[in-house]
C-alpha positions, 0 to 999 in steps of 0.5 A: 664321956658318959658310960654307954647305957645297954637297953634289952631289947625285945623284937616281934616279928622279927622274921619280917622285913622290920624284925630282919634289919632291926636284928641287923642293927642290934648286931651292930652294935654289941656295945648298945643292945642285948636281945631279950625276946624274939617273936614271929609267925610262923618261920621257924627255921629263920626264927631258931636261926636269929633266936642261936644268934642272939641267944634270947632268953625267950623265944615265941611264935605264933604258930607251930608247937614248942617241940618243933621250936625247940628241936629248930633251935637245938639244930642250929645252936652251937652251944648246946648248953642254950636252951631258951623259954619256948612260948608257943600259940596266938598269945605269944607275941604279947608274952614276949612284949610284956615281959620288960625289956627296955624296948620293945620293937613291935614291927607286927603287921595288922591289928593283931598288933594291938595286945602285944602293943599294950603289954609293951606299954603296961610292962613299962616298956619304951614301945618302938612302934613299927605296927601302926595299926595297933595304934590307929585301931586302939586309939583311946585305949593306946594313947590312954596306956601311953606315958609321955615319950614311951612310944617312938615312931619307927615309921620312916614318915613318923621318926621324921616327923618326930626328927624334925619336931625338935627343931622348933615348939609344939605351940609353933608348928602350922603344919606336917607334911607327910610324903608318899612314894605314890606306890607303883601306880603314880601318875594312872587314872582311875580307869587306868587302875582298873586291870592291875594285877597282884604282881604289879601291886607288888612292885614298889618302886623304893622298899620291899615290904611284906604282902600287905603293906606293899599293897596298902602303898599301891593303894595309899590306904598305907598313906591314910594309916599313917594320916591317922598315925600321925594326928594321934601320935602328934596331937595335929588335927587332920585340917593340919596333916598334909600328903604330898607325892615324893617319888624319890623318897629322899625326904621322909616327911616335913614339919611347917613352922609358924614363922614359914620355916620348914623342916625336913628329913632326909635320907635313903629311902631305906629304914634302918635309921628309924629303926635305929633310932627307935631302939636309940631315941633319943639318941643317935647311933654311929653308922647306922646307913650311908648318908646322901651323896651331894656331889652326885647331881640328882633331882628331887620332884614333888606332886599333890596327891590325886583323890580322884584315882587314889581316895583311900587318903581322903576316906582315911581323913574321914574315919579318923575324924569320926573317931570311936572305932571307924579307924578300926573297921578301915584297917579290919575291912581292908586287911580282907580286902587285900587278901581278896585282891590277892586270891583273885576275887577282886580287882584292885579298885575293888579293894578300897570302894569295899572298905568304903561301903563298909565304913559308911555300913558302919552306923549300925542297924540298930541306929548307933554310930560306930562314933558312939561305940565304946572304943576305950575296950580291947573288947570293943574294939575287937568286936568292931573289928571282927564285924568289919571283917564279916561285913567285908566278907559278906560284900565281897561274897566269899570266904576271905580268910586274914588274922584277927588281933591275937597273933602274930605274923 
């Protein structure tokens, strides 16, 4: 048998619901894993307790100051003698991720992912990649960074679809299919959206997710990402990618073969085996969630998605098609636009028809097209995403407040 190889593996955002379970997984497998990094926001007492239960050499947050930290630590700590590197302010997710660890575990939520996703990638790093944005905003510049196989989809569609990829030649398959719960509002009309509020958004069926992601899968403008994540990560073009309505969430996603094979993955709608396999892969790890129980009769159903009530799929189609930095200004446009839900100015079906004027605003006074923008920049692409902002800002009337890229959550 040969030796078990231990990876160091770096965590950002690891108070959120990602960082948690991978955090839970590294624990379960002492043998496999050391912590080398922890980042999070601004959740100092969890951070100080998972930074004293791993002993991470280096611990970094985003907001706060070192002192506080540090005391936050030292109070939790049954070793005094542990004393790790405190990094702290809007740089120190991206210290944490380019610092060299075997793996690095980007589970950010936002743009802001995107400087710690390159500095993963320049330090060599394998990048298990939980924040989809940053790819979908960087694009170019990510896949550009990118050696082959660095990058490992944690996404549970994603690690799916790369699950079921082996099964068969790249030259080989016709189609992917990417599954979706269709969120808390499955089955509603358009004019049945129009009254829901921030607690209904919330209360996703299958997964408890943060603010935004559980509403993006309200929305399905998480389902539009993950329609971008997948062309770019897979190489398919948009005619290829399909999204079909799964609201037992048992099938993670599916890869169509040429010969009329499928291929499909399945499991408990829960993230631990993605996670797992990101800091694994390619790899299997041993345990790492109870398996489907097929002598219990259950149902599985299947719906195609309606674009009527929920268009942020198709609006996502089209920006990734339009390439430069489209992808960009959607996710930036829509990240104030959630907040806004949130706070009370707008109603839901306010929130993608905002990002959609802001995606069309987006060719430019001066008769550019954002296509034709320079999207192979952090500057660039950070100047479009701080122009979708203030164009959302400006549609929405009022001061809607989120993180630009920089930090961390």
């Amino acid at each position: 048998m040969a030796p078990v190889t231990v990876r160091s593996v770096a965590v950002l955002g690891s108070t959120g619901s990602i960082g948690t379970q991978a955090l839970e997984v590294v624990a379960a497998h002492p043998d496999r894993f050391t912590v080398a990094a922890l980042s999070a926001g601004g959740n100092t007492a969890l951070l100080a307790q998972q930074a004293a239960a791993t002993r991470a050499p280096l611990v970094a947050a985003a907001r706060g100051s070192v002192e506080e930290l540090r005391s936050a630590i030292a109070a939790v700590a049954e070793d005094p003698s542990y004393r790790p590197e405190v990094v702290v302010g809007e740089d120190a997710a991206t210290e944490a991720a380019g610092r060299g660890a075997d793996v690095v575990l980007n589970g950010i939520t936002g743009s802001i992912g995107l400087r710690p996703t390159l500095a993963a990638l320049s330090a060599g790093s394998v990048l298990a990649l939980a924040n989809k944005e940053s790819l979908i905003v960087g694009g170019p510049l990510v896949q550009v960074a990118a050696a082959p196989g660095q990058i490992v989809p944690v996404d549970s569609e994603h690690s799916a679809i790369a699950q079921a990829l082996r099964g068969g030649r790249a030259e080989e398959v016709r189609r992917l299919v990417v599954t979706a719960s269709g969120g808390p509002f499955r089955g509603r009309t358009r004019a049945e959206l129009a009254d829901v509020t921030p607690e209904q958004a919330l209360a996703h069926p299958n997964f408890s997710m943060g603010r935004v992601i559980t509403t993006n899968s309200a929305t399905l403008v998480n389902k539009g990402l993950e329609v971008i994540e997948a062309h770019l990560l897979f190489d398919v073009p948009f005619d290829r990618i399909d999204v079909v309505v799964h609201p037992q969430q048992q099938i993670h996603s599916m890869v169509e073969f040429h010969d009329g094979s499928t291929i499909a993955q399945l499991g408990p709608p829960r993230m631990l085996v993605p996670i797992g396999l990101g800091l694994s892969w390619p790899e299997r790890l041993e345990d790492v969630d109870v398996p489907c129980d097929w002598s219990r009769a259950q149902s599985w159903e299947f719906h195609p998605l309606d674009d009527d009530a929920f268009p942020a799929v198709r609006l996502a189609r089209q920006v990734g098609e339009a390439g430069g930095t489209f992808p960009a200004v959607y996710n930036a446009a829509n990240e104030v636009c959630v907040d806004a839900f949130h706070d009370g100015h707008i109603g839901f079906l306010d929130i993608v028809d905002t990002v959609q004027r802001v995606v069309e605003a987006h060719n430019g006074g001066d008769g550019r097209r954002g296509s034709e923008l320079d999207a192979s920049s952090v500057e660039s692409v950070l100047a479009a995403d701080r122009w979708a902002r203030e164009s959302a800002r400006g549609l929405l009337g009022g001061p809607h407040t989120t993180q630009t890229p920089g930090g961390s959550r």
